[in-house]
N, C-alpha and C positions, 0 to 999 in steps of 0.2 A: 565853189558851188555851195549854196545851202543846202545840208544834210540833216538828215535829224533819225538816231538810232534809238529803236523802239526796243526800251530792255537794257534794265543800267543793271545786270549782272555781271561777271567778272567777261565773258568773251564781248560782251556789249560794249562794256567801259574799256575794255581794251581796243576793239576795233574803231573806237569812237575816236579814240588817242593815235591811233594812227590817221585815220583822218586829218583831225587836227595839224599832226606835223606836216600832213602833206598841205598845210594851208588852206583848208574849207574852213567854213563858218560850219560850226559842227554843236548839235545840240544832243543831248541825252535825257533821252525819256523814260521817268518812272512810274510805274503803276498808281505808287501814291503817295501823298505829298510827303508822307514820312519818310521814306527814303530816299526822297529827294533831297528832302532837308538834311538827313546824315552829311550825303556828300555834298552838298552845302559848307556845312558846319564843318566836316572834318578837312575837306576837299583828299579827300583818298575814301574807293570802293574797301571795305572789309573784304571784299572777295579778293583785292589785289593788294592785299596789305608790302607796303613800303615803296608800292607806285603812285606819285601824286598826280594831285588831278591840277593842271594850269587855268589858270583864273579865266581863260579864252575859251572854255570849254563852256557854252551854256548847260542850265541844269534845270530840267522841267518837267511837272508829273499831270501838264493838260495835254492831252490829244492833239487839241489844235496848232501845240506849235509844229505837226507835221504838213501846215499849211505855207504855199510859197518855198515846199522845195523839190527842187530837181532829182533828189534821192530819196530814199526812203531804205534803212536797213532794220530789217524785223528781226528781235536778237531775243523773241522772248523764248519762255520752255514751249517745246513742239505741242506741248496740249492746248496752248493759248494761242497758237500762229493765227489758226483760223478766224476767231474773235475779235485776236487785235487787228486782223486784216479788214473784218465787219465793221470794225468801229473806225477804221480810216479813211474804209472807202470816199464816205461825201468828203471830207477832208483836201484828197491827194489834187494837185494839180493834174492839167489834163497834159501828159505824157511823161509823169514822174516815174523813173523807174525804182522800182521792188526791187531789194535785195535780200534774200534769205540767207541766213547763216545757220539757224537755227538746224540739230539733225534728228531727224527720225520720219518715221510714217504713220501718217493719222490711223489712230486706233477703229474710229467706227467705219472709214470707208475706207481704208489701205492705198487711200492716195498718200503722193509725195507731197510734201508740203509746196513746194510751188506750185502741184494742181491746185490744193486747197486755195491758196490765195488767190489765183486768178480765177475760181469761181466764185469768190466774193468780190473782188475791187472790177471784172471785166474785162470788157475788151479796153486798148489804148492807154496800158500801162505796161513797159514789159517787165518780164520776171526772170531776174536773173538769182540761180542760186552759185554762192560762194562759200565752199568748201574745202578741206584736205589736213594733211598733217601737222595739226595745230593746237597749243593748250595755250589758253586766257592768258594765264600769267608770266611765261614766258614770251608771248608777243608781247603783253604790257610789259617787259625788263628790254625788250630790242633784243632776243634770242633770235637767229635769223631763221624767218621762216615759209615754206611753200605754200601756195593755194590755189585755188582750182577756178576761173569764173567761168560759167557756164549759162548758155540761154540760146534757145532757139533764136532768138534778134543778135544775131553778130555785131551789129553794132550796139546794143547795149551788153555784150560780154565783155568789147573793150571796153567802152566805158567804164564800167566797174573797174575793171584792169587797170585803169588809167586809176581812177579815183584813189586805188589803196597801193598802188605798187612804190615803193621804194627800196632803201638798200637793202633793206633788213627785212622787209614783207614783201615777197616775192610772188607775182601773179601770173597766172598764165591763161590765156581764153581757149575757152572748148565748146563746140553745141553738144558736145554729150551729158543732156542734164539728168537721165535718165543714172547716165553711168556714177554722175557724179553724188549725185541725192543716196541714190543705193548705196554705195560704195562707203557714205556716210553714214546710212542709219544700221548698217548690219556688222560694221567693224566688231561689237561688240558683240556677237554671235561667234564672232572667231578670237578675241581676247579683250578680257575685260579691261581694256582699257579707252584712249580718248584718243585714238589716234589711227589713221591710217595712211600708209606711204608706200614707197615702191625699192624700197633697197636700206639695208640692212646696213648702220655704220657702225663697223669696228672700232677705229683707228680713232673716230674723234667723236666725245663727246656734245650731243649737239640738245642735250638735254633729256623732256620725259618723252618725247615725241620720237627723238630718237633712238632710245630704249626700249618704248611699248614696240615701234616697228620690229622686233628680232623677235618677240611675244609673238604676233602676228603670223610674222616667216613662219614657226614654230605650230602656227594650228595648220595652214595650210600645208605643211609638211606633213600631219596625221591625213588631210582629205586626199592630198595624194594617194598617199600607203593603203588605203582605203577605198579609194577608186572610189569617192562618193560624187554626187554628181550636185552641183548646186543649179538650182533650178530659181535660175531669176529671169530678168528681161535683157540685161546687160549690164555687164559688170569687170566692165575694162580696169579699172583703180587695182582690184582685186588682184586681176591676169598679172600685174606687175609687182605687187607688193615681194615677193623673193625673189626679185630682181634675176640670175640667170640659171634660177634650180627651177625652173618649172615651164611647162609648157600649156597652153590652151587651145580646147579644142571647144566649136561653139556648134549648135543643132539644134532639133526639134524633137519633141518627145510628147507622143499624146498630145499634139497640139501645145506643147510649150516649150517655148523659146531656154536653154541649157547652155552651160559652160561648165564647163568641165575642165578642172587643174589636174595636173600629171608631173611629177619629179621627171625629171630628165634624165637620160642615162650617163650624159657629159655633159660640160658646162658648153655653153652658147652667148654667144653676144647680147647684149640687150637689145641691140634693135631687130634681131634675129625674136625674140619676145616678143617684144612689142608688134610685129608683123603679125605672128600665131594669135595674138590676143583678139587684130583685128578693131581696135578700139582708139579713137582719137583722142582718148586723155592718156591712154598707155603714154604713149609717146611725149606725149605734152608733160606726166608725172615725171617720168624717168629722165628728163633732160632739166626738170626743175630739182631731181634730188640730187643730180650732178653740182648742179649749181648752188644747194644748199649746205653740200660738202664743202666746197669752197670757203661760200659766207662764213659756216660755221668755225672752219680753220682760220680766219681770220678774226672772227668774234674774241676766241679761245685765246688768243695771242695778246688780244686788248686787255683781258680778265687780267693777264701773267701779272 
């Protein structure tokens, strides 16, 4: 399929790169000619220093080449999603699907960014957001890794699932795009880092994604203790991040929708979790971190 990823930053240029290996005609789009010509000239992103770029990779800083393709991934920073979604719209083919990567929520109307875009581009594109426990540069090194495609059109959440999933970038389809955009933009409310996941690895090394996850465990272990009540729409990604110390309970309060995490007094099953959470990426995360336990154990072994 022709692809073209809007945002030649380090998670752009990486996700563009898998693409790539999966066989699409894959183009990368720069804001402006200058950075495009870098990686041009250099063929490696400065943001992925000692990941090169393959000469199959198109490199382009016009708009237009996001004409005549079946995908569209918008991989720029969350303040421009909207813009560049303005500036694509006459552009898109008529049922090209949107892929957001990009995480946060719009500062002036406290939408998701997948609202944001679908109030610019309309109706007859759909909008799938793709998210989870993931840093730029170790998907650009082939670190094995989870993610989340999500989109009220089930069939464009496989799609996407289809388009990025191989051995090493692992995909899983969910309509909970609510859980999954949130789950994306507030990670960093609970530690500063770039990552969120569902289970905590000891035993192996799976890099910075796997490390920030114990960071994570570790806030949600004080809102426990705390009894604080996080007050979102849904936020199943969350319910699972410490895998079998916690429990979720979800409700209403003053008219808004709650969840609420709780330590547990013994440990319980994961899918015993994932049940209490109530949430269809619960389930869907927690059987992808199993699985990136795995990858990761065998990644680790090719390193030796």
């Amino acid at each position: 399929m022709n692809i073209t990823v809007v945002g030649s930053g380090g998670w752009g240029t990486a996700l563009a790169l898998v693409l790539l290996e999966n066989g699409h005609d894959v183009t990368l789009w720069s804001y402006t000619e200058a950075e495009s010509a870098v990686l041009r000239e250099r063929r490696e992103n400065p943001m992925l220093k000692g990941v090169p770029l393959p000469e199959g990779l198109k490199l382009a800083s016009d708009p237009a080449c996001a004409s005549g393709c079946g995908a569209v991934v918008l991989a720029t920073p969350s303040f421009a999603v909207r813009t560049t979604a303005r500036t694509l719209a006459p552009l898109l083919e008529p049922g090209a699907v949107l892929v957001s990567v990009s995480k946060g929520i719009e500062k002036d109307t406290s939408l998701t960014l997948t609202e944001s875009i679908a109030q610019e581009v309309g109706e007859g594109h759909p909008i799938v957001a793709l998210s989870g426990p993931s840093h730029a540069e170790e998907v650009g090194r082939g670190v094995p890794t989870v993610v989340v495609s999500a989109s009220k059109d089930k069939a464009a959440a496989e799609l996407v699932q289809d388009l990025f999933m191989n051995e090493r970038f692992r995909v899983y389809a969910s309509d909970d795009v609510v859980g999954v955009e949130l789950g994306a933009a507030l990670k960093n409310v609970l530690a500063e880092t770039d990552c969120v996941t569902t289970m905590v690895f000891d035993e192996v090394d799976t890099g910075v994604s796997g490390r920030a996850a114990q960071k994570v465990a570790e806030k949600l272990a004080g809102v426990a203790r705390t009894k604080q009540v996080l007050c979102v729409t849904h936020l199943p990604q969350l319910a699972a991040m410490a895998d079998t110390h916690f429990s979720v309970e979800k409700g209403e309060r003053d008219g808004r929708t709650y969840t609420r995490v709780e330590q547990l007094d013994r440990p319980r099953r994961r899918e015993e979790l994932a049940r209490l959470s109530g949430g269809a990426s619960t389930a869907i995360l927690l059987e992808g971190a199993e699985e990136l336990l795995q990858k990761a154990e065998a990644w680790k072994q090719t390193q030796a």
